[in-house]
Structures are given as structure tokens and as C-alpha cells.
C-alpha positions as CSV (number, residue, x, y, z in Angstrom):
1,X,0.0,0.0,0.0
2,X,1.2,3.7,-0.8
3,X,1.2,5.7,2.2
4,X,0.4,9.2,1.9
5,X,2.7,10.2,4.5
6,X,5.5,9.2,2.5
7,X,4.9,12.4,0.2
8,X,7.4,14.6,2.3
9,X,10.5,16.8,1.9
10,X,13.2,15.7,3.5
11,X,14.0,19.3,4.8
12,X,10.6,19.9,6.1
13,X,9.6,18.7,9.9
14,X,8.2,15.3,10.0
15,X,4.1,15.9,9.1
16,X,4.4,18.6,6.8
17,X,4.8,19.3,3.3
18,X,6.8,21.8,2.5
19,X,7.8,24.2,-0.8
20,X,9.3,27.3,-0.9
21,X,6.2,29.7,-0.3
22,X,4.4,27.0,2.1
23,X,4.0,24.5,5.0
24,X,0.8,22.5,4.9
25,X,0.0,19.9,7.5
26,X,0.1,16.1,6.7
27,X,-3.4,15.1,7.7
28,X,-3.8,12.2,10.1
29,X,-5.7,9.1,9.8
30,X,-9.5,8.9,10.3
31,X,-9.3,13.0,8.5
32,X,-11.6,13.5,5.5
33,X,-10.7,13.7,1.9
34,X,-12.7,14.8,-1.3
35,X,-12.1,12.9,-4.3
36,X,-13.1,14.4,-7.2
37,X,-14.1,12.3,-10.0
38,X,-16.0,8.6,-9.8
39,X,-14.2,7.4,-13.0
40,X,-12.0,4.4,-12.9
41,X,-9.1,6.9,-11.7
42,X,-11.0,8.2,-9.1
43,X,-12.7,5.2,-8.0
44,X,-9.2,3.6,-7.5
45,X,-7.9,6.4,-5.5
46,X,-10.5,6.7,-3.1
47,X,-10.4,2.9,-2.2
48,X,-6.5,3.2,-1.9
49,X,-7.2,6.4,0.3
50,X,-9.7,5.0,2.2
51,X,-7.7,1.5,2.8
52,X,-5.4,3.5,4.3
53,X,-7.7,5.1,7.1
54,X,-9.0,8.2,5.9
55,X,-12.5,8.9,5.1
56,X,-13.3,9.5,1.8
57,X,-16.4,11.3,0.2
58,X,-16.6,10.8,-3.6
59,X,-17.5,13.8,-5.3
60,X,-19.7,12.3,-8.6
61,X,-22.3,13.4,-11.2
62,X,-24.6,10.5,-11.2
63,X,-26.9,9.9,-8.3
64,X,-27.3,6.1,-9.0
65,X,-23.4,5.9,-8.6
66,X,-23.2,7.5,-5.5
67,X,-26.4,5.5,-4.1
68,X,-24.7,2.4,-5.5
69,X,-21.5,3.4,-3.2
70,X,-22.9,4.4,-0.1
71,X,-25.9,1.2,-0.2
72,X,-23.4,-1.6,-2.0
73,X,-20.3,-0.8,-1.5
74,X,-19.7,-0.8,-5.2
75,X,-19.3,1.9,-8.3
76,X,-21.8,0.0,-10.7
77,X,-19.8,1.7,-14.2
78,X,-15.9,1.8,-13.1
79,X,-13.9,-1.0,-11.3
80,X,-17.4,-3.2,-10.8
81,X,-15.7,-6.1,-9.2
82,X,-14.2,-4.0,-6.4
83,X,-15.8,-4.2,-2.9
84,X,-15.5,-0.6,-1.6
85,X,-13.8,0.2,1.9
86,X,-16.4,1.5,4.6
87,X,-14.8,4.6,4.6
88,X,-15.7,5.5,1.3
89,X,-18.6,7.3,0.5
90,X,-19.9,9.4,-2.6
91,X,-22.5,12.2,-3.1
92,X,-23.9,14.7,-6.2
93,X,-23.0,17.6,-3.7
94,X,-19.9,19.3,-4.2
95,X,-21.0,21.3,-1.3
96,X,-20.8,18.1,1.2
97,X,-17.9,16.4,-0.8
98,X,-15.6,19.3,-0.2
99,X,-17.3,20.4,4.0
100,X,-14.5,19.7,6.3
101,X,-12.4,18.5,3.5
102,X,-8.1,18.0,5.1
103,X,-7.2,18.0,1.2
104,X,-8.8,17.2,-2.3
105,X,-8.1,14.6,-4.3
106,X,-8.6,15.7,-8.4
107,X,-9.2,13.1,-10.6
108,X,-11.1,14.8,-13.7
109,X,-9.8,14.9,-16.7
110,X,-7.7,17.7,-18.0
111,X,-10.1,19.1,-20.9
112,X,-13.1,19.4,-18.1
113,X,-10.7,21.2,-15.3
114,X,-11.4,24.9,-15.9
115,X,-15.4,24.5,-16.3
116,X,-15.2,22.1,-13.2
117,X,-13.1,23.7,-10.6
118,X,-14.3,27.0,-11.4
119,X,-17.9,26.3,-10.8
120,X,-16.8,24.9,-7.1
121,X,-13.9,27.8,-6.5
122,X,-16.0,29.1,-3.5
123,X,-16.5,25.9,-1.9
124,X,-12.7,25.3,-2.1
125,X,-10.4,26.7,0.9
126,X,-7.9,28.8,0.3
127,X,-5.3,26.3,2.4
128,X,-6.8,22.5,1.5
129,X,-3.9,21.4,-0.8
130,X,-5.4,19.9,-4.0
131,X,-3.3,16.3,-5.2
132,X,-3.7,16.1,-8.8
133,X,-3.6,13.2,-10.7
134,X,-4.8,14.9,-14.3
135,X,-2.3,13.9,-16.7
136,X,-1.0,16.0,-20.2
137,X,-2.2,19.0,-21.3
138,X,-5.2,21.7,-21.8
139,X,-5.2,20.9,-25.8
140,X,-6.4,24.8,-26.7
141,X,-4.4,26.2,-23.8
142,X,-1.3,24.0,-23.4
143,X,-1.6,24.5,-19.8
144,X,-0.2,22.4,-17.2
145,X,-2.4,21.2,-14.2
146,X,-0.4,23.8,-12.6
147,X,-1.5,26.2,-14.4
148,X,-4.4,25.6,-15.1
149,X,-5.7,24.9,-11.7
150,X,-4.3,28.9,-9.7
151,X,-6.1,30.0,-12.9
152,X,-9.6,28.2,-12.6
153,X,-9.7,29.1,-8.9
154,X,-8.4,32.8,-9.7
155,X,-5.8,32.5,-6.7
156,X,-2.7,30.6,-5.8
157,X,-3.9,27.3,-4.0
158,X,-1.1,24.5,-2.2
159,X,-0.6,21.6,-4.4
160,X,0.8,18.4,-4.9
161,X,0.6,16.5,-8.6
162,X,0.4,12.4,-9.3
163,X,2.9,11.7,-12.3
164,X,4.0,9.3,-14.7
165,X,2.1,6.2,-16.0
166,X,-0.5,4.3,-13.3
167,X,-3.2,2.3,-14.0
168,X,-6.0,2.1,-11.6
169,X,-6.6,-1.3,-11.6
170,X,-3.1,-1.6,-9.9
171,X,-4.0,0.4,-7.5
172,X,-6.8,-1.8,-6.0
């Protein structure tokens, strides 16, 4: 299993992620997480998430997945033979996906970004650092995730980014 913990500087203090304009707490086990996206990606990072004690709420579009979730323990479209941990849940509300959030998980992909994170830029703290796992580029604006992101939410935000190829059925 990855351990989330295991994302750290070396120069920072132990618990803390560090770069050169910020310090953001490592959240500890039992804190919640948003995951954005109930896609395959998504789907697999929540379970690895929640496998490793956090408790995850799903941010997706369709009600019937996020009934499926909560009721059977499954997403019924992506990854249908996984049993879900107990500490996953899902909603349609971005509002109670992101409540209380200790950071966000981003797992749309890159094209839908802008419309998608804009639209929920208010419900987004200024301080919850956002891990994204949104590979390439915007094709029109040849934008980086870290670009693109400061940009949608019109202000600098703390952030961590998932490279390099993964496949989310080895994740689960």
C-alpha cells in the first residue's frame, strides 16, 4: 500500500509538506478527503485512500453511482468487481464532498478542469492542498495542471501532482 505520508520533503519537519512559499500539514488518519471524479481513476484512488484510514467522500455526477456506493459498496460503471472500503462514501453535492475537506483529491480529466473547478472555486479553501492526478495537457491552452488549476480558482492554491504512468486497476 502507498502511504500518503511518504509524500514529504526531507528538509521539512516530520508531518508537513513543504515548498518554498508554504508548509501544509500532513493530515492524520480517520481525516476527511474529497475525491473528485468517480471514474476508474477516481474510483481507484478513493479505495487506496480509504484502505489506508481516511475517510473519503466521492464527489460524482450520477446519483445512481453515488447510491450504488454508499448502499453496496460498489461503483456499478468503473472498477465493478471491487468491494469498496467503509470509509468511502460518494454524493452529487460538491458542497458536502468538499465540508471539512483536510485536502482534495482531483481526478477529472484535463479538458473538463477549468469549467469544473471554477464552478466549485467558493466551496474550495484557500489552504486544502489539492493532489492532482490529471495527466497532459489543456489541448487549446497548453496548460499544465499547474496552471491551469491557480487559474480556474483565480488565486494561488497548495498543491501536490500524481505523475507518470498508473493504471488504476493496480492500485486496488
Amino acid at each position: 500500500q502507498v502511504s500518503l505520508a511518504s509524500v514529504r520533503r526531507p528538509a521539512c519537519a516530520a508531518g508537513r509538506l513543504c515548498d518554498s512559499a508554504m508548509v501544509v500539514e500532513m493530515p492524520r488518519k480517520g481525516a476527511k478527503v474529497c475525491v473528485l471524479g468517480s471514474g476508474t481513476f477516481g474510483t481507484a484512488m478513493s479505495t487506496l485512500i480509504a484502505r489506508n484510514g481516511f475517510s473519503v467522500c466521492m464527489l460524482t455526477r450520477r446519483e445512481e453511482v453515488a447510491r450504488s456506493i454508499n448502499v453496496e459498496h460498489v461503483n456499478p460503471i468503473h472498477l465493478t468487481g471491487v468491494k469498496l472500503p467503509a470509509l468511502l462514501s460518494a454524493t452529487t453535492s460538491a458542497k458536502e464532498a468538499l465540508a471539512g475537506a483536510a485536502f482534495i483529491v482531483h481526478c477529472i480529466p484535463v479538458q473538463s478542469s477549468e469549467g469544473f473547478l471554477g464552478g466549485m472555486k467558493d466551496l474550495i479553501a484557500e489552504n486544502v492542498p489539492i493532489i492532482s492526478t490529471s495527466k497532459g495537457l489543456h489541448s487549446d491552452t497548453l496548460e499544465t495542471m499547474a496552471e491551469l488549476v491557480p487559474r480556474a480558482l483565480q488565486r494561488k492554491q497548495p498543491m501536490a501532482f500524481l505523475s507518470g504512468p498508473t493504471f488504476a486497476k493496480e492500485l486496488v
